[in-house]
C-alpha positions as CSV (number, residue, x, y, z in Angstrom):
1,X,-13.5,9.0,12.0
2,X,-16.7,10.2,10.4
3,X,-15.2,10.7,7.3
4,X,-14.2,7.1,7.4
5,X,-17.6,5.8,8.3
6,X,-19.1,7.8,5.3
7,X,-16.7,6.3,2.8
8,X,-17.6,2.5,4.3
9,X,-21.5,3.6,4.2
10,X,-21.3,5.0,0.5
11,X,-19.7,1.6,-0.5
12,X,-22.2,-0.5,1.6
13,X,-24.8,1.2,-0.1
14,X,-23.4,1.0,-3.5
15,X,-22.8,-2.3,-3.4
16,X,-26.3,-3.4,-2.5
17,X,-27.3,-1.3,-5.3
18,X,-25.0,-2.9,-7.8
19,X,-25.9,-7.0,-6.4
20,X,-29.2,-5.5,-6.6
21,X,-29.1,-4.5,-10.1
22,X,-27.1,-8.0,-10.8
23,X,-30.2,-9.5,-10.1
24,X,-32.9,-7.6,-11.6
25,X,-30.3,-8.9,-14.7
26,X,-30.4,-11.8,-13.5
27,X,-34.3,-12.1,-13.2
28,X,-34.7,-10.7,-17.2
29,X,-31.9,-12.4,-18.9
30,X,-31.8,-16.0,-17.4
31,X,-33.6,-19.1,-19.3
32,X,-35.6,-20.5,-16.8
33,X,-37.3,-20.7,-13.3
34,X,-34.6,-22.1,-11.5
35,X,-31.6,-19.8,-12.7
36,X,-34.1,-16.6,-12.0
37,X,-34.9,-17.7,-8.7
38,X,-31.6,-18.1,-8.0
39,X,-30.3,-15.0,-9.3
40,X,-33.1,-13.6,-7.1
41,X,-32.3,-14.6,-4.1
42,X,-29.0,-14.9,-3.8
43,X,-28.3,-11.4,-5.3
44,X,-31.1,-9.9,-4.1
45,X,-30.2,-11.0,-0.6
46,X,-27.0,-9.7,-0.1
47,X,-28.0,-6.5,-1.9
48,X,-30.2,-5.5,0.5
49,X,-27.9,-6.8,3.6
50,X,-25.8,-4.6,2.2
51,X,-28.0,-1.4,1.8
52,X,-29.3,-2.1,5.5
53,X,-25.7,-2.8,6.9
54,X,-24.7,0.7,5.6
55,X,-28.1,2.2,6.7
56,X,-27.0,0.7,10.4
57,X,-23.4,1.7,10.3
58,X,-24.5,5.3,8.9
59,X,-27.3,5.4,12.2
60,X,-24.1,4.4,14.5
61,X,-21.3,6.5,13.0
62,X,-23.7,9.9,12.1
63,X,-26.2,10.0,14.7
64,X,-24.2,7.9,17.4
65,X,-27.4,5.2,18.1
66,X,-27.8,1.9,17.4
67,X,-31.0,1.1,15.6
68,X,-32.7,-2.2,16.1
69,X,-34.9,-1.8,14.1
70,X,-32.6,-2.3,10.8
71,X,-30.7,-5.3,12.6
72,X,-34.0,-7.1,13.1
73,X,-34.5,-6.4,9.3
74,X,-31.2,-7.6,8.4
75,X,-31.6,-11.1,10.5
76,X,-35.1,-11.4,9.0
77,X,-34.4,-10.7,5.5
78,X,-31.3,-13.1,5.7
79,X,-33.2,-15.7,7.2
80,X,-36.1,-15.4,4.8
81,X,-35.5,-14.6,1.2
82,X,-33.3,-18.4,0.7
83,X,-36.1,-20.3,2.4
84,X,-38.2,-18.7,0.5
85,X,-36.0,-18.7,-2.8
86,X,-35.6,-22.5,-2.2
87,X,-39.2,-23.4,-1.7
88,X,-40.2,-21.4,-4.5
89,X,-37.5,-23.8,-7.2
90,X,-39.1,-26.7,-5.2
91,X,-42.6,-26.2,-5.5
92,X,-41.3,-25.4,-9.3
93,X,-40.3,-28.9,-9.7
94,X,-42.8,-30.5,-8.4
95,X,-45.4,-29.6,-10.3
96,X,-43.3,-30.0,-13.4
97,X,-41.9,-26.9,-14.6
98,X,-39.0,-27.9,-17.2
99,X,-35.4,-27.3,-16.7
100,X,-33.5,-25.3,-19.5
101,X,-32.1,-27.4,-22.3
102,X,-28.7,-26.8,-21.9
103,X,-29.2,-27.6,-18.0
104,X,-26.6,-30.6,-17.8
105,X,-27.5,-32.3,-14.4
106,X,-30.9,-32.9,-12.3
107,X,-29.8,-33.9,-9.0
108,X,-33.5,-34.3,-7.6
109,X,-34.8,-36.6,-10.6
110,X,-31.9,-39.1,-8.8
111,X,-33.5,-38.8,-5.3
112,X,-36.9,-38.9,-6.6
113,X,-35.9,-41.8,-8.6
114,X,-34.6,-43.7,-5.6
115,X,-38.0,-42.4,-3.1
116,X,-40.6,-44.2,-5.8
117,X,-38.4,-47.8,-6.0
118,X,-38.2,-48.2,-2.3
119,X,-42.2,-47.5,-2.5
């Protein structure tokens, strides 16, 4: 059973580390704010769920405890990096940060659009 729970921690871990890498990609190659932030958090997110979950399973399955420690980080870091991810693009397009050329739709010009006719 350990030997089991070692394989499952090793690809835990190596999958956080590969999402991780996705989006330090992500956050080099991408045209603009919005598709970096997004690659951010998104990737970046479940990369280090990952690395945590394995961290937790390796705690439970090696040293037979339960740490609460690293579930508090995983709720707190899932709850977190979006909100933060998504006030970030906001906060972008508010003060007037352009959209990449090629971007084909601007869903918030629409609804800021109908907020300044009822005005």
């Amino acid at each position: 059973m350990i030997e089991i729970g070692k394989f499952i921690v090793g690809y835990l871990i190596l999958q956080g580390a590969l999402l991780s890498l996705v989006a330090a990609i992500g956050v080099v190659r991408l045209p603009d704010v919005y598709t970096r932030n997004h690659a951010a958090s998104k990737s970046a997110t479940l990369g280090v769920i990952s690395i945590l979950l394995g961290l937790f399973i390796y705690y439970l399955v090696v040293d037979h405890e339960a740490n609460s420690r690293v579930l508090l980080g995983i709720v707190f870091v899932f709850l977190t990096a979006p909100v933060a991810g998504h006030l970030i693009s906001r906060a972008a397009y508010n003060i007037g940060v352009p959209l990449w050329k090629g971007s084909v739709q601007d869903d918030l010009k629409k609804s800021r659009l109908k907020v300044k006719n009822k005005n």
